[in-house]
N, C-alpha and C positions, 0 to 999 in steps of 0.2 A: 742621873748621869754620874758618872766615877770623876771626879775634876781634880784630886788631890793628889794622885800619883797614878801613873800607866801600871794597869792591871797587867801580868807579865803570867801569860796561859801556856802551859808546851801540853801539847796531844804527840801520844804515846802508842805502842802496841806491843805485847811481846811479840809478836808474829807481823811476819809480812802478807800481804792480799787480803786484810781485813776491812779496807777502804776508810783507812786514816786519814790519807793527803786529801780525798776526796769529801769528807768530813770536814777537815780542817780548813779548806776551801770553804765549802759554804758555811760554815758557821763565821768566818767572817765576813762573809758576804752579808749575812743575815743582820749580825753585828753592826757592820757599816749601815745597811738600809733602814735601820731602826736609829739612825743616826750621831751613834758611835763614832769617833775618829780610832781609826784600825789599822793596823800592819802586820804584816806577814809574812815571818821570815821562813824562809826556807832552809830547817835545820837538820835536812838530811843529805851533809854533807859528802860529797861522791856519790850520791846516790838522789839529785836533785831531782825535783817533775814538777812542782808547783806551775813554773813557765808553763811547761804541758797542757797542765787544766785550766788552766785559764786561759790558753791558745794565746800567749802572747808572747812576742820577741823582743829579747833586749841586744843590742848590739855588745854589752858588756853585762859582769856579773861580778860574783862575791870573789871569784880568783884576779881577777882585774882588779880587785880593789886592793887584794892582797901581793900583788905586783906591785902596787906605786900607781897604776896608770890611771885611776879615775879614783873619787870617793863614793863612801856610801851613799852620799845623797844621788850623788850623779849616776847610779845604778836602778834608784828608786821607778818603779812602773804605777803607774797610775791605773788602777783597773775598776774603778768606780768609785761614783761618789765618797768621798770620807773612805776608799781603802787603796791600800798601799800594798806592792809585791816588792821586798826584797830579796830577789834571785840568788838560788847558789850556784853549784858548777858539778854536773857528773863526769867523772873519773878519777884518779888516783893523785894527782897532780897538789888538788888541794889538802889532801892529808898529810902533805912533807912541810905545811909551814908552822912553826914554833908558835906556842900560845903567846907570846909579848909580840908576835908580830900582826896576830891574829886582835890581840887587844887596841894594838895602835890601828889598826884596818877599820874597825869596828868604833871605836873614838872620834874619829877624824869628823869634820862635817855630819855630826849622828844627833845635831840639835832639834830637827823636826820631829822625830820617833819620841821626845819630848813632850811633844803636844798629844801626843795618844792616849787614850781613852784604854783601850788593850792592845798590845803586843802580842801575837800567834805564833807560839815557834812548833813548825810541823817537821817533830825530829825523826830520827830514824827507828825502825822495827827493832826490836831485841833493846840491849842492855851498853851498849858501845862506852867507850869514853865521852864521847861530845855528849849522846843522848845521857848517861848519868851527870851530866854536869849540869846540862837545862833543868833537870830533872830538879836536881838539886835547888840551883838557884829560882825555879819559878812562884809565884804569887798560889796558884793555882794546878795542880793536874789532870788531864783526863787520859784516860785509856781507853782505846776504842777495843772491843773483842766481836767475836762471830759464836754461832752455836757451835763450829769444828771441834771437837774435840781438843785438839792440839793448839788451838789457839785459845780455849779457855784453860788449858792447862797453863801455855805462856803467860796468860793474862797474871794468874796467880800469882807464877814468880817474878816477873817484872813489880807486883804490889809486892811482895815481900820482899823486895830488895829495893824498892823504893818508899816504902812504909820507913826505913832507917834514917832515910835522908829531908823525908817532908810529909806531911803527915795529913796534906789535903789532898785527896785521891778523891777519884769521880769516876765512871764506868757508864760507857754508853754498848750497848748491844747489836751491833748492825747483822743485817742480811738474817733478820728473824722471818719465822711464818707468821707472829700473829704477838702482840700486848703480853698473854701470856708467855710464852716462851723467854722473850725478854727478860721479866721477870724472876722467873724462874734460874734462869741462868745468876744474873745478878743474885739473888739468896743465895743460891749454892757456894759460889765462890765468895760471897761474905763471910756465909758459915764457916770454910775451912780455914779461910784467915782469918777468923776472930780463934779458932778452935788452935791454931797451928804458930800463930805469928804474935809474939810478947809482947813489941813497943807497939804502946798504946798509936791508933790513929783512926781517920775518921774516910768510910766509903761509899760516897752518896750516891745516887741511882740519877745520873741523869735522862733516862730513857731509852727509848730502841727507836730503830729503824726497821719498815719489814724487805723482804726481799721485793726488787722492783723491775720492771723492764724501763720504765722511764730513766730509772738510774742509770743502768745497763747503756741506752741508750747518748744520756749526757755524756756518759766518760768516752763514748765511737768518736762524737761528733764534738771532742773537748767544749762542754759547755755544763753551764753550772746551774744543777736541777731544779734548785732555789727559787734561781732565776727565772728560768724558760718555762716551767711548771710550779709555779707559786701555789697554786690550787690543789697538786695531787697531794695523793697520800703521805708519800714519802716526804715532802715539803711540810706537810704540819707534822708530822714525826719532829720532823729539826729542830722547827720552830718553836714547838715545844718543850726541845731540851736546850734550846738557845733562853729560852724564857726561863727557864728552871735556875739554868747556870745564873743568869742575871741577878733572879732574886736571891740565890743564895749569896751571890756575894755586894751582893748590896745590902742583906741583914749581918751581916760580918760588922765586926767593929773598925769606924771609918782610921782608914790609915794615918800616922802622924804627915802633916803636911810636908813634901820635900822636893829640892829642885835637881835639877838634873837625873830622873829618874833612871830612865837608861842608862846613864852612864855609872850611875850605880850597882844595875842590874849585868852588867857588863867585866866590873870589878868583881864582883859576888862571884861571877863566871872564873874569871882569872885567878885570882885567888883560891879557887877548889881545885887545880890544876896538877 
């Protein structure tokens, strides 16, 4: 287990419909069940759905907290064992507040996120202000892509323009036909950024996903494939790159010991602003 500081993960896409949030969802669900303490922020701001998939309501959220009228904590949803939903807000509303307001928002009452194990911030598609700022500040990145064409093309430049600011990049392959494919995709866009892209960094293969109807199905009936079908195919897919990620960053060199991590990770954020 990670005990010495909150492992802080932002999943990625350059492209939207590549089943990021849906990812980002169970990989912390997986996180959690393997007995991880987990949270999961929801850092596609204006363009929130974490709530969604997880079919759960909160009477307040991230723009509530940025009002004055509740804290972070008191926003917090409980969605299983050891995991935690920090809710944002879709529409335009929350984009008009200043980052010192958004720091003290996120400060306030933010001691439990403390006790985590990992942090999941599930940012938005493409290349945005907030998403390069997680991007920036995180422990960890992943990027989710598809075989689409145009989303392995985005996948690319999102790594070359996140390659400048952090230098641990990950790549999982969803909505593949088969092991192979994955694969293959992952090499290619290795090749062209190793071949095209100067600052040194490093781009590990967390694995694929194949195309699924049970998947298909969990996102109709907002529920988490993980969950409901632990056994299928697409659940050892995950499980597998939930497993992967683990060990990698548990053979990393263990972090100096520090307190208040979040709110560290928070500063780091503000400060890049």
């Amino acid at each position: 287990m990670i005990d010495q500081k909150t492992k802080v993960i932002a999943i990625a896409s350059g492209k939207g419909g590549v089943g990021k949030s849906m990812i980002s969802a169970n990989i912390s669900f997986l996180l959690a069940d393997k007995g991880y303490k987990v949270g999961i922020f929801d850092g596609d701001i204006g363009l929130s759905n974490l709530d969604i998939i997880f079919n759960v309501k909160s009477k307040n959220n991230f723009l509530n907290v940025l009002k004055g009228e509740c804290t972070l904590e008191d926003i917090k949803i409980t969605i299983d064992n050891n995991l935690t939903l920090i809710p944002s807000e879709s529409g335009d509303e929350i984009l008009q507040y200043e980052p010192k307001v958004i720091q003290e928002a996120l400060l306030k009452k933010s001691s439990f996120l403390d006790k985590l194990d990992y942090l999941i911030i599930d940012t938005s598609s493409g290349i945005g202000n907030f998403t390069k700022i997680f991007l920036q500040c995180a422990d960890e990145i992943i990027i989710v892509t598809t075989s689409n064409p145009l989303a392995i093309t985005d996948a690319y430049t999102l790594i070359k323009i996140t390659s400048t600011i952090n230098k641990n990049l990950n790549l999982i392959v969803n909505m593949t036909e088969n092991e192979k494919e994955g694969k293959v995709i992952y090499e290619n866009i290795r090749k062209v950024a190793k071949n095209n892209i100067e600052t040194p960094f490093s781009l590990n293969y967390l694995g694929h996903i194949e195309t699924s109807k049970n998947i298909s199905k969990s996102i109709k009936f907002r529920q988490l494939f993980t969950k409901t079908t632990p056994s299928s195919l697409s659940s050892f897919h995950l499980s597998e790159i939930v497993d992967n990620l683990i060990l990698q960053l548990e053979n990393q060199a263990p972090p100096k010991k520090t307190k208040n991590s979040f709110k560290l990770f928070i500063k780091r954020v503000i400060d890049n602003f």
